[in-house]
TIPA-698497 format. One record per residue (C-alpha): residue in one letter; x, y, z. Coordinates in steps of 0.1 Angstrom, whole numbers, padded with zeros to 4 digits, always signed. Each point is the difference from the previous one (the first is absolute). Layout:
aXYZ/...
This chain:
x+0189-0536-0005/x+0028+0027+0005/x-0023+0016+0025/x-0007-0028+0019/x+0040-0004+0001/x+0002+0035+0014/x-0022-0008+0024/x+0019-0028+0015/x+0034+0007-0007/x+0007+0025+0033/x-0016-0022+0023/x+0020-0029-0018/x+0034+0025+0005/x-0010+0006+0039/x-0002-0040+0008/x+0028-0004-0022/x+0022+0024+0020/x-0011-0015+0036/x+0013-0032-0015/x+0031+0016-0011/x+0003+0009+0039/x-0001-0039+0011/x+0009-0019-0035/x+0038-0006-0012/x+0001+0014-0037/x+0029-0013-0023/x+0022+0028-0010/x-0007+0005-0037/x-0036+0009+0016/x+0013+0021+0016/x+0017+0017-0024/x-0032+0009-0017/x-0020+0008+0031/x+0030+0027+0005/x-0003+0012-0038/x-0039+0001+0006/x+0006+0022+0032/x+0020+0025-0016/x-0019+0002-0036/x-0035+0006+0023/x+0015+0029+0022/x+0012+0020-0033/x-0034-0006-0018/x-0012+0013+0034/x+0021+0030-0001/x-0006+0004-0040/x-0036+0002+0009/x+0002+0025+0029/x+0016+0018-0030/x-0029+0001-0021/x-0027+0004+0025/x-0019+0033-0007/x-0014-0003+0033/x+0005-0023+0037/x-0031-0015-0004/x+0003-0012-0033/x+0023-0027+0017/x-0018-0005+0029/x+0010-0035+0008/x+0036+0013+0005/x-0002-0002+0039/x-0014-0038+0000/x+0023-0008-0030/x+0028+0013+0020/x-0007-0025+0027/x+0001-0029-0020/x+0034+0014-0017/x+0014+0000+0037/x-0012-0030+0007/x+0013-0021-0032/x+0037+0022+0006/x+0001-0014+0040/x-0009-0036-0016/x+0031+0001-0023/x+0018+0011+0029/x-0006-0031+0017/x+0002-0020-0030/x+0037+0013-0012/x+0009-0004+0040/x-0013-0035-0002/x+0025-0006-0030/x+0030+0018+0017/x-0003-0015+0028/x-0005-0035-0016/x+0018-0002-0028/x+0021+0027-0002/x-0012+0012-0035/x-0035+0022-0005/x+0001+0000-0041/x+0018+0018-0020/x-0019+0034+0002/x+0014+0004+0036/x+0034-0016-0010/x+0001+0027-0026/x-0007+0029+0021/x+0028-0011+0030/x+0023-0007-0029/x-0008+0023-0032/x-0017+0032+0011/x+0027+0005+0033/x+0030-0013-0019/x+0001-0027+0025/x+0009+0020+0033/x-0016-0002+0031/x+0010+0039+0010/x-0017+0012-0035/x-0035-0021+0007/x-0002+0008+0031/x+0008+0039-0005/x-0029+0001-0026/x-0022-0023+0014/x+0003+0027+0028/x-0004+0024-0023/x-0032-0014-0017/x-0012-0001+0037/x+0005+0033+0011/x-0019+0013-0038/x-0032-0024+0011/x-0002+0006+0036/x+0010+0033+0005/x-0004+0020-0027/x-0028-0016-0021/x-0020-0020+0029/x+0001+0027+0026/x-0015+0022-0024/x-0023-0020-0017/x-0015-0009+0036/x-0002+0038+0009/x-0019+0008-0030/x-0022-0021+0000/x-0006+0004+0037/x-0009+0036-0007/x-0017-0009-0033/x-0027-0019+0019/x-0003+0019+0029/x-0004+0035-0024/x-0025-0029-0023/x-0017-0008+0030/x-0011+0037+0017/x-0011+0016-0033/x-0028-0031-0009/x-0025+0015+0017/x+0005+0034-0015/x+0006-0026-0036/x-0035-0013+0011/x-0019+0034+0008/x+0013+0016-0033/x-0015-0030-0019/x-0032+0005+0016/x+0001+0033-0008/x+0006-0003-0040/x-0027-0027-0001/x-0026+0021+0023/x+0007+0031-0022/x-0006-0023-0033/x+0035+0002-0012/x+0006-0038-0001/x-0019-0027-0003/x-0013-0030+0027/x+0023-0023-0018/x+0027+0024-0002/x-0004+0008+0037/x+0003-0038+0005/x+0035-0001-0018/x+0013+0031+0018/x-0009-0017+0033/x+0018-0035-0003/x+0026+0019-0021/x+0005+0017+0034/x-0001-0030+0019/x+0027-0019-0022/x+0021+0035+0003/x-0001-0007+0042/x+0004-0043-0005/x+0027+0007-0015/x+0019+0024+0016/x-0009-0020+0032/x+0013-0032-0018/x+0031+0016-0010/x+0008+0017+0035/x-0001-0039+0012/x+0019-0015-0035/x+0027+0028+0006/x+0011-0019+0031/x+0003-0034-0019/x+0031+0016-0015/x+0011+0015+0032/x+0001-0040+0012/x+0011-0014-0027/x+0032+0021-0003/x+0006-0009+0036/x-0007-0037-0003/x+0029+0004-0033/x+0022+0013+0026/x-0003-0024+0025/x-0002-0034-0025/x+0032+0010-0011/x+0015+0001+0027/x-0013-0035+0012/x+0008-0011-0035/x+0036+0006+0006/x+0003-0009+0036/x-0018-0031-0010/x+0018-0010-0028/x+0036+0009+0015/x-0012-0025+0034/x-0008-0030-0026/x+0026+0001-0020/x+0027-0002+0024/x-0021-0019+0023/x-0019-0027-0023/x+0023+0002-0033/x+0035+0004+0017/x+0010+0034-0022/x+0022+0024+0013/x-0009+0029+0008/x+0013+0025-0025/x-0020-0021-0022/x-0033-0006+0017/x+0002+0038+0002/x+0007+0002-0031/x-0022-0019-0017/x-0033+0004+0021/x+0003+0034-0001/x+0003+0007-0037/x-0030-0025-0001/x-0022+0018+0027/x+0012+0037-0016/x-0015-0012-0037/x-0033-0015+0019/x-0001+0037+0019/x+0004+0017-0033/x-0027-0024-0022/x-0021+0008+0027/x+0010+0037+0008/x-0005+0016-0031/x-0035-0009-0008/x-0010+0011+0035/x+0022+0031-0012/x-0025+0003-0027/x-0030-0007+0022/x+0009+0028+0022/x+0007+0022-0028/x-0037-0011-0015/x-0013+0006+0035/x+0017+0038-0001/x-0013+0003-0033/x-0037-0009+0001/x-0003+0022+0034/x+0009+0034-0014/x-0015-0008-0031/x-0027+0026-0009/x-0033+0001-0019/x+0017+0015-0033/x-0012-0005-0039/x+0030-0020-0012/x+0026-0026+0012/x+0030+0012+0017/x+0023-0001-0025/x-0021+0023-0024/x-0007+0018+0032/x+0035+0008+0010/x+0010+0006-0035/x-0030+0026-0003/x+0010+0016+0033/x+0041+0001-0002/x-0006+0021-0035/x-0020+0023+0011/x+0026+0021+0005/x+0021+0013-0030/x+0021+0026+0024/x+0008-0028+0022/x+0014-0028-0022/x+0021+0029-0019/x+0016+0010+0034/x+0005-0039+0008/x+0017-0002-0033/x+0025+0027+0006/x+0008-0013+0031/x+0010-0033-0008/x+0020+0018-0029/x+0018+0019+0029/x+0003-0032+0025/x+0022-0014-0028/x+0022+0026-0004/x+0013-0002+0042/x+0037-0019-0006/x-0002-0034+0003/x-0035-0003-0009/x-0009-0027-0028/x-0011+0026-0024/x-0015-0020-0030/x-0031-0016+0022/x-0008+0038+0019/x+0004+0013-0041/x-0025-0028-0014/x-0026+0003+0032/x+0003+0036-0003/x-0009+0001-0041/x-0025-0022+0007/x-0017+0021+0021/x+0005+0029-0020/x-0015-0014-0029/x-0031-0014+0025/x-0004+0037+0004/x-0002+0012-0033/x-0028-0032-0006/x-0017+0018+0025/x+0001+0036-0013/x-0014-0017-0034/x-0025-0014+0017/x-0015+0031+0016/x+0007+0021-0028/x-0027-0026-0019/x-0026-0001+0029/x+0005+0039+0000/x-0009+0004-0036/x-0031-0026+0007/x-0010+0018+0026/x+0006+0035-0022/x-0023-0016-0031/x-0026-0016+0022/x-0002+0039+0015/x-0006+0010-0036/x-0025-0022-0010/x-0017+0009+0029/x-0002+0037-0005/x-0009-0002-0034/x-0035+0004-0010/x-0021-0027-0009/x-0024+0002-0026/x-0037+0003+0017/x-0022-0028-0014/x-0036-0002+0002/x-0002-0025+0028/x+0023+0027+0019/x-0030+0024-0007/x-0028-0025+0005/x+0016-0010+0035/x+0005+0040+0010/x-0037+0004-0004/x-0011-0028+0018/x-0017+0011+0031/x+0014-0022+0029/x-0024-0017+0027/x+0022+0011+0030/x+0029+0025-0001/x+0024+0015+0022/x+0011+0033-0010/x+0035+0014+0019/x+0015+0038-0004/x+0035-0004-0012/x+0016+0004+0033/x-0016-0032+0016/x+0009-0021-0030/x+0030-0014+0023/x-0025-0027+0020/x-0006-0015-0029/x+0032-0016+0005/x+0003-0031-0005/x+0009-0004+0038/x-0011-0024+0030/x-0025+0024+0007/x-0011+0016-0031/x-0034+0013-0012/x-0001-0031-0025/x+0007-0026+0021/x-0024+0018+0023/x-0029+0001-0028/x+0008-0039-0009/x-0006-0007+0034/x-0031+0020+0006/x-0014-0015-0032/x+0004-0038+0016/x-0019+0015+0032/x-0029+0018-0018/x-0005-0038-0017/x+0004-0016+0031/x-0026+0018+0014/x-0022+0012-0022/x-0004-0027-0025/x+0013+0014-0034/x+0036+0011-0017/x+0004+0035+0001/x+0013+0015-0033/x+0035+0006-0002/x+0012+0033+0012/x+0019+0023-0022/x+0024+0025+0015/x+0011+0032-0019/x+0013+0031+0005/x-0012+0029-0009/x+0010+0039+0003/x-0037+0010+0005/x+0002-0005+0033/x+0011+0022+0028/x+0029-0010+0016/x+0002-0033+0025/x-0036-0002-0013/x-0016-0036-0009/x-0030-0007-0020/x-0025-0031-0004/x-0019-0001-0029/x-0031-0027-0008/x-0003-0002-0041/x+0014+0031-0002/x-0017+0016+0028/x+0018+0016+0027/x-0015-0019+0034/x+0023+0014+0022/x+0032+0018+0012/x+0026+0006+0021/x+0035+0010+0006/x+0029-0020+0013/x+0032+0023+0002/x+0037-0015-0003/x+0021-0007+0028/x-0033+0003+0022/x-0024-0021+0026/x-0036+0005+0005/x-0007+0003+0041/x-0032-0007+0012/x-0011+0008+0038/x-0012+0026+0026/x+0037+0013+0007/x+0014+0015-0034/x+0011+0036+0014/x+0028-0004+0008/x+0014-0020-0031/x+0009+0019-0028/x-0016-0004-0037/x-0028+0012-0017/x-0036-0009+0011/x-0024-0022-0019/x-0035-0020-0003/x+0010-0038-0006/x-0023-0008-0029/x-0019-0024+0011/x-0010-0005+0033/x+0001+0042-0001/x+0024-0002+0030/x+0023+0030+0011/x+0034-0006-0009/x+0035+0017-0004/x+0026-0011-0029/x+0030+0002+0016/x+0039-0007-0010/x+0007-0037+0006/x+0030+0003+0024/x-0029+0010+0023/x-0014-0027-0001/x+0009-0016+0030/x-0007+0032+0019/x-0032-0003-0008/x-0010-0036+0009/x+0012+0009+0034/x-0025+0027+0002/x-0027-0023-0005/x-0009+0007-0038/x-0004-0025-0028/x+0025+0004-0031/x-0005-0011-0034/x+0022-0003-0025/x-0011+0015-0027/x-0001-0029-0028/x-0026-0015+0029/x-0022+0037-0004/x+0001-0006-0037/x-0008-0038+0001/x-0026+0009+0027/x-0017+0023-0022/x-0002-0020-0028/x-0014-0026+0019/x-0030+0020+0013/x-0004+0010-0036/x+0001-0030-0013/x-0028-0014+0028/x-0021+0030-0007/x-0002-0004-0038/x+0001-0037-0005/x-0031+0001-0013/x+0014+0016-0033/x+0031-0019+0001/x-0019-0033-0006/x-0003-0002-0037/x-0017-0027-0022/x+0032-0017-0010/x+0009-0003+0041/x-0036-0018+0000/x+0007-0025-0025/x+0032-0010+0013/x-0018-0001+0033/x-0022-0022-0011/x+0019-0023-0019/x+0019-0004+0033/x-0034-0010+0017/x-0008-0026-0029/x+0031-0021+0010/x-0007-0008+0032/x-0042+0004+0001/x-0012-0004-0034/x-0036-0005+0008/x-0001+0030+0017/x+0009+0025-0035/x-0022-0026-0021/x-0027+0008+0018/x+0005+0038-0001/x+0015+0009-0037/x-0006+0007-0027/x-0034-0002+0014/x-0020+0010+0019/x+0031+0028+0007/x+0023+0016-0024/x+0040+0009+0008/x-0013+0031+0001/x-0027-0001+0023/x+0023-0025+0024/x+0025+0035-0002/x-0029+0021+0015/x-0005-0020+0028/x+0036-0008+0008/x+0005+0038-0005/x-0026+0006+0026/x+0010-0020+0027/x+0035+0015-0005/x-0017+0033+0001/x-0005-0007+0036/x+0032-0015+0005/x-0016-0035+0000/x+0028-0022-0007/x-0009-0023-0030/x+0025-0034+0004/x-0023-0021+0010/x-0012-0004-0038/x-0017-0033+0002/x-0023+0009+0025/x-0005+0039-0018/x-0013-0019-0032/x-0020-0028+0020/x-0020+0028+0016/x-0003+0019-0034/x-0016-0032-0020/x-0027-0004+0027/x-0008+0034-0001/x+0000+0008-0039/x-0027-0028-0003/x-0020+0026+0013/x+0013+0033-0009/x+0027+0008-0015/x-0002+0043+0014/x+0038+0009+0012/x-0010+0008+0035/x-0020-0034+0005/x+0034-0016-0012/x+0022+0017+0027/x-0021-0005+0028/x-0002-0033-0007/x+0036-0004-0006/x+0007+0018+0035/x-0025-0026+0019/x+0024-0027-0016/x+0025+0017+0020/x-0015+0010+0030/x+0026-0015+0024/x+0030+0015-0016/x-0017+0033-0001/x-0010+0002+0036/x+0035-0016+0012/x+0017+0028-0018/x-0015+0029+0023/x+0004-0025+0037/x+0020+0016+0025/x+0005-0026+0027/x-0023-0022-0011/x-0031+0032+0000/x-0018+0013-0027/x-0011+0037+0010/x-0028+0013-0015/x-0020+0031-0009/x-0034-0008-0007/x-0025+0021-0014/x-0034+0016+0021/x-0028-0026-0010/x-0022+0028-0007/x+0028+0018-0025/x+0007-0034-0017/x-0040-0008-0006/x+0001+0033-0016/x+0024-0008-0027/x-0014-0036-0005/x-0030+0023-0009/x+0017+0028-0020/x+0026-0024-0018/x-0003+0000-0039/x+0018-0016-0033/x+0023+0018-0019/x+0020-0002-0025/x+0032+0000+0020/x-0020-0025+0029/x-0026+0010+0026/x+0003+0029+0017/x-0022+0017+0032/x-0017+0029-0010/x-0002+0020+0034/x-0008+0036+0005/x+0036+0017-0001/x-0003+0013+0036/x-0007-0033+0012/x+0037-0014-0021/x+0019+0021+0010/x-0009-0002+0039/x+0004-0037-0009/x+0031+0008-0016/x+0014+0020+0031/x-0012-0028+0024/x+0024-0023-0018/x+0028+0021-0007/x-0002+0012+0042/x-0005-0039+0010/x+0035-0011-0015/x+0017+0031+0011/x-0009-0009+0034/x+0012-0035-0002/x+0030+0012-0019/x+0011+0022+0028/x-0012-0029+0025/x+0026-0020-0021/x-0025-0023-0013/x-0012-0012-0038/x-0034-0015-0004/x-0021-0008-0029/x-0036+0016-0013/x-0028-0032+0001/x-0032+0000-0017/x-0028-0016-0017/x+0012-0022-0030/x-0022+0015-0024/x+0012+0037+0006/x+0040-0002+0004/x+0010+0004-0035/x-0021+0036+0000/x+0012+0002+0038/x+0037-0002-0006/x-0003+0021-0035/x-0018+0031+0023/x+0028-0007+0029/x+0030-0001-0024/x-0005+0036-0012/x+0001+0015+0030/x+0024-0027+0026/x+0028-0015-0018/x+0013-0038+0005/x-0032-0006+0024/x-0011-0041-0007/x-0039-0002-0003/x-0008-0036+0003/x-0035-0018+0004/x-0013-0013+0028/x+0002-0037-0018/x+0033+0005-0010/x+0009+0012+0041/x-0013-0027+0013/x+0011-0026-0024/x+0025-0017+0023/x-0001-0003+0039/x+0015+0029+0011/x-0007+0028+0031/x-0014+0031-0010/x+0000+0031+0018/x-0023+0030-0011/x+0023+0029+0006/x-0024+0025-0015/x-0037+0013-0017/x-0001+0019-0033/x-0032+0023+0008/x-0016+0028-0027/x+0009+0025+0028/x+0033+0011+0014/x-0008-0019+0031/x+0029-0029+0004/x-0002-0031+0017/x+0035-0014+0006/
């Protein structure tokens, strides 16, 4: 029920001030529309107060509006009455009577007064800020915009959490915008004060000496006291609108209200409010001076001082203990022990000197990690272990080291205060030469102010948090494999079972095992075969463990399942290139190809592998330098032994089958012949 009344009461208010425009209201009405007025523009300005930050009273500008609105209707209302009857109610009798001792010079002075504070001191600067306020609001929301993108790209916030930055954004620039507009309401309204009093009294003197037959010292007299107390009923809560406008618009996003805010901020400073102190102790010793009021301010801020030295002296101490408690030792449990000895899945190890990007900043190695971690599982299919980072005074200096279960899997170095440049044109910058570790380009570290120096000559400069996070992620795609564990596969799989339950019924517990689902999952990713598309993995696997349940069958049957994706991953303008094997060479291991314990493998005469071997490895160096990548096709039954013979020798080279090439319409261009000679066909 009360929110239904909320509901209805503004619009209720709005029609009820458009009749107060056109409707004669009796004057005890009046009376409390005036009270109402003034009460609603202090619990305004009580509540600008106590705002932490703008937006948290958002409806400010359209509330301001509607306080305008319902201050030019009681204008016209109290005119009505002034006019007419020549009484408003007693709340404007009392003001031209009470609060200016019954003078016209006095009302009019601070009526004056009251107008100059509103519309030149408070309203002219209300309207400015908030004029720049949405103009500086409105040019940084794209850069807002882009560094949200950003954090949610890089993993460091959430989709929903993206979604609340963004309209948080949006309601930053809607308001701002709104308020530039609202400021002006003020503006007008202090005018239209200006000018309805002066009608008022023009008015008023015209009718009564006119229509009632006063004289005029006392038509004067008495409509202007009348119109001063309706300008002051109605002046000082637009007085305390303009204040609330002023006070809203250079309100800042801070953790408290502004009270504790101010209070916090003014006693920061012991030194300050002791010289203050003195000061007023000296102001009221000048002759003449009232020296009891500069005495008591002064002591009072003396002794505000002292509160404050107490009060650092006590956050000292904390600070001091806390200090204490951290340096001393803490008794090593077993757990400590337990987790010392645990050997990690992935680990970053950093020489003491490079311990400073693990900082905590926009662009740190964590956040960096946390976001390459959301990219590996976008792409790949599975969560990537977290990443520990540690130091460790093992290492050379600048030098970085990746480790898989304890296993170094690569290494690098990434000095402080430096830039990898990559390019043709290095001579000529300073810094020490290096091999970027992996692509195996020639590079230079060199100091970041020259930076810019070297962009314009062309090269390509990495920061090096990107080397690092680079690194790791070519480590991370080359060992995948060994990064999938048994617990990963579960999890997996329970994550398949809520959406496509059939399709892990019908593989385990039978006729596969977690542990045989690992192998082939570990497979594909051993060829960088990404594994999200789950359902259709285990679909595959259930057909094909009806009839075998041997590891290779499994994968090959799991990559036919994904014969589109695998083929639209290699596509360069819509064109699959090719290598394709002599029909006489591939015949021959059809013919030689035998099981193993490890899979099938060709058993050739050595001479004849390794000329294969050098076909191969001469066949992508050509298209390399021709700035081309192509993929290896063959026979289904021999690519597993295919790609396990290629892969020793040419790294990162995709072997697919000639069913999984052509498994969705697509061109394909033969860009070379693998022969048993060194003869090429490219």
């Amino acid at each position: 029920m009360n929110r239904n009344w909320a509901k209805v009461a503004v619009p209720v208010g709005v029609v009820g001030i458009v009749l107060l425009l056109v409707v004669p209201v009796p004057a005890f009405l009046l009376d409390v529309l005036i009270i109402l007025n003034i009460l609603l523009a202090l619990v305004v300005l009580l509540t600008t107060m106590f705002v932490r930050k703008p937006l948290d009273f958002s409806v400010f500008p359209s509330l301001l509006l509607v306080a305008t609105l319902f201050r030019l209707g009681l204008n016209v209302a109290s005119t009505r009455l002034v006019l007419g009857d020549g009484y408003a109610g007693q709340v404007i009798a009392s003001f031209g009577e009470v609060a200016v001792g019954g003078s016209i010079i006095i009302g009019a002075v601070i009526f004056l007064i009251l107008v100059v504070i509103q519309f030149v001191v408070v309203t002219k600067g209300a309207e400015r800020v908030a004029e720049v306020g949405a103009r500086f609001t409105l040019d940084a929301m794209p850069g807002k915009q882009m560094a949200i993108d950003a954090d949610l790209n890089s993993g460091l916030i959430t989709d929903d959490q993206a979604r609340e930055r963004r309209a948080e954004v949006s309601a930053e620039a809607d308001f701002y915008g709104a308020m530039d507009g609202a400021s002006k309401f003020v503006k007008g309204d202090a005018i239209a004060g200006i000018i309805i009093i002066i009608i008022n009294i023009i008015g008023g003197i015209t009718i009564g000496t006119v229509q009632r037959g006063m004289a005029i010292g006392d038509a004067v007299n008495h409509y202007t006291l009348l119109t001063i107390g309706d300008g002051l009923v109605t002046q000082i809560p637009a007085l305390l609108m303009a204040v609330s406008t002023g006070m809203i618009v250079t309100r800042s996003n801070a953790a408290a209200d502004l009270g504790s805010t101010v209070s916090k901020q003014l006693s920061q400073s012991r030194v300050a409010l002791l010289i203050a102190g003195f000061a007023a102790a000296a102001l009221g010793l000048i002759p003449g001076m009232p020296i009891i009021p500069f005495f008591v301010i002064g002591a009072l801020l003396v002794f505000a001082s002292s509160r404050v030295k107490a009060s650092e002296a006590r956050q000292q101490a904390q600070r001091l203990a806390d200090d204490r408690a951290d340096r001393e030792p803490k008794p090593e449990t077993t757990e400590d022990i337990i987790e010392q000895m645990r050997v990690h899945p992935l680990e970053i190890t950093l020489a003491p000197d490079l311990v400073d990007i693990v900082s905590g900043a926009s662009d740190d190695l964590l956040a960096r990690v946390k976001s390459l971690r959301r990219k590996v599982a976008m792409e790949m299919g599975f969560v990537v272990p977290p990443v520990r980072t540690r130091d460790s005074i093992d290492l050379p200096s600048s030098t970085y080291s990746i480790r898989i279960s304890g296993v170094e899997a690569g290494r690098g170095i990434a000095p402080a205060g430096k830039v990898l440049a990559l390019g043709e044109y290095l001579e000529a910058l300073p810094g020490e030469a290096t091999v970027e570790p992996v692509f195996g380009l020639a590079g230079k570290w060199i100091p970041s102010e020259m930076r810019r120096s070297a962009e314009m000559a062309g090269a390509t400069v990495i920061d090096r948090v990107s080397v690092i996070v680079t690194h790791l992620s070519s480590v991370i795609a080359d060992n995948a494999a060994r990064l999938l564990t048994r617990e990963d596969v579960r999890v997996l799989t329970d994550g398949v079972k809520a959406v496509s339950p059939s399709a892990v019924d019908e593989l385990t517990p039978n006729p596969l095992s977690l542990a045989e689902i690992q192998r082939v999952l570990q497979g594909l990713l051993a060829e960088q075969v990404a594994i999200n598309d789950l359902p259709r993995i285990f679909e595959a696997l259930s057909l094909r463990a009806r009839i075998s349940t041997d590891a290779e069958g499994l994968i090959e049957a799991a990559r036919q399942a994904l014969g589109p994706a695998l083929t639209a991953a290699h596509l360069d303008g819509g064109v699959l290139r090719v290598i394709t094997i002599d029909p006489a060479l591939e015949q021959a291991m059809l013919e030689s190809m035998r099981p193993s314990e490890h899979g099938t493998q060709i058993l050739l005469d050595v001479s004849l592998v390794e000329a294969l071997l050098v076909s191969v490895k001469d066949t992508v160096a050509a298209l390399e330098d021709a700035g081309q990548s192509a993929v290896v096709v063959c026979a289904p039954a021999i690519r597993p032994a295919v790609r396990r013979l290629i892969a020793a020798r040419v790294h990162g080279i995709p072997v697919l089958s000639y069913t999984e090439a052509t498994a969705a319409e697509l061109n394909i261009e033969t860009v070379g012949v693998i022969r048993a000679n060194e003869q090429i066909s490219a």
